[in-house]
LOMI-403955 format. One record per residue: x, y, z of N, C-alpha, C in turn. Coordinates in steps of 0.001 Angstrom, whole numbers, plus 500000, padded with zeros to 6 digits. Each point is the difference from the previous one (the first is absolute). Last residue first. Example, Ala and Ser with C-alpha at 12.3 -4.5 7.8 and 13.67 -1.06 7.14 Angstrom:
2
512850497750507080500820501190500060499230501090500730 500290494280499930499110501190500000500900501200500000 
This chain:
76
454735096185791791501568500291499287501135500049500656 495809499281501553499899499140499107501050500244498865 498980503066503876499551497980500902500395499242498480 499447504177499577501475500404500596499880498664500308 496123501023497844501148500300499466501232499516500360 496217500448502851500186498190498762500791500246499370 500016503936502975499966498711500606500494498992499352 497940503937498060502182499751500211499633499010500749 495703500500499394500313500032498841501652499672500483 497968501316503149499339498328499611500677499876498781 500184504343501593500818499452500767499409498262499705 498048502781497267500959500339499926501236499198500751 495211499956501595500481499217498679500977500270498982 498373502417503694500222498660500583500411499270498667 499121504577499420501491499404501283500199498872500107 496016501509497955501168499671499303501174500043500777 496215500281502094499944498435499328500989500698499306 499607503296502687500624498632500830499744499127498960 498456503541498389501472499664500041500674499600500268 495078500533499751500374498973498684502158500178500039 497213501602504264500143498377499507500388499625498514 499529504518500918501316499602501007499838498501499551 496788502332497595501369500287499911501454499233500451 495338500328501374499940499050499071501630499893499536 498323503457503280500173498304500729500323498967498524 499527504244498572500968499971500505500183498693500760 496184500845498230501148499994498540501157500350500893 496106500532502936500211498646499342500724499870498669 499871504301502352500198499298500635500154498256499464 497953503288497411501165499672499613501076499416501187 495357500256499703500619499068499003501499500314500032 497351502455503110499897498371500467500673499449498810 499819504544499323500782499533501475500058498315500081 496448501604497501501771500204498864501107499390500842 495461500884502419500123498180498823501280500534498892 498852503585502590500501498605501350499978498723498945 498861504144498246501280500013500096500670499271500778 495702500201498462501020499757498977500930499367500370 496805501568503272499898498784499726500804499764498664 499632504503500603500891499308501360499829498305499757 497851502565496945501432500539500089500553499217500958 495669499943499973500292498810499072501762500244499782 497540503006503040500215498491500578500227498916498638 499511504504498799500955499932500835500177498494500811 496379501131496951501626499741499346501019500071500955 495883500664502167499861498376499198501145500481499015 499100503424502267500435499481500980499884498327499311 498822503068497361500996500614499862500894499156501527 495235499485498339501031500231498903501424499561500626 496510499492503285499784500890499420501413499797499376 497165495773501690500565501753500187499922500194498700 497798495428501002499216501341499737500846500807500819 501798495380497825499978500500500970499004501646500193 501965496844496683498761499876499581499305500661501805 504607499951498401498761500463498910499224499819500272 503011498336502948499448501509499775499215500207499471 500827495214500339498920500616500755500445502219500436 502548497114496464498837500403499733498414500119501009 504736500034500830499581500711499011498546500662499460 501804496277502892499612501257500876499936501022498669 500888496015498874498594499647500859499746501079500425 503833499405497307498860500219499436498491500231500771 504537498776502754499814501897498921498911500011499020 500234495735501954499844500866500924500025501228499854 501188496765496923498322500177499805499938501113501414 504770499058499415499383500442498658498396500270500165 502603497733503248499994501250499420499242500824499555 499881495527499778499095500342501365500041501420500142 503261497727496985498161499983499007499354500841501390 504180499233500996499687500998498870499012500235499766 500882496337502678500361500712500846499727501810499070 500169494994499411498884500452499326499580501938500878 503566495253498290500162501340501177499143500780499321 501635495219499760499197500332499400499505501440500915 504820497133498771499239499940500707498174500932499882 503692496041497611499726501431499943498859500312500964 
């Protein structure tokens, strides 16, 4: 299994900028708007990655479907 830390890096990168708004000296209303936009690129980014995740968990069941009739068909 491979060890894909590719989320976690995500993940703290939308926290990192989060929370260098908050703690950023604007004004109200231009700090919800950049936390709006930084939302909406780390939603973008996850669900970009639930789709790459997607495709590979269907190539592995493709693959093991077709592995599967294989031994089947090899042993009857």
């Amino acid at each position: 299994m491979t060890d894909n830390r590719f989320p976690c890096f995500v993940i703290g990168l939308g926290l990192g900028a989060i929370v260098g708004l908050l703690v950023a000296p604007k004004r109200g209303d231009e700090t919800r708007e950049a936390l709006r936009e930084t939302a909406d690129t780390v939603v973008e980014k996850g669900r970009e990655m639930v789709a790459s995740q997607r495709q590979h968990i269907e190539s592995a069941v493709d693959a093991g479907v077709s592995a599967y009739r294989q031994a089947v068909g090899n042993s009857g």
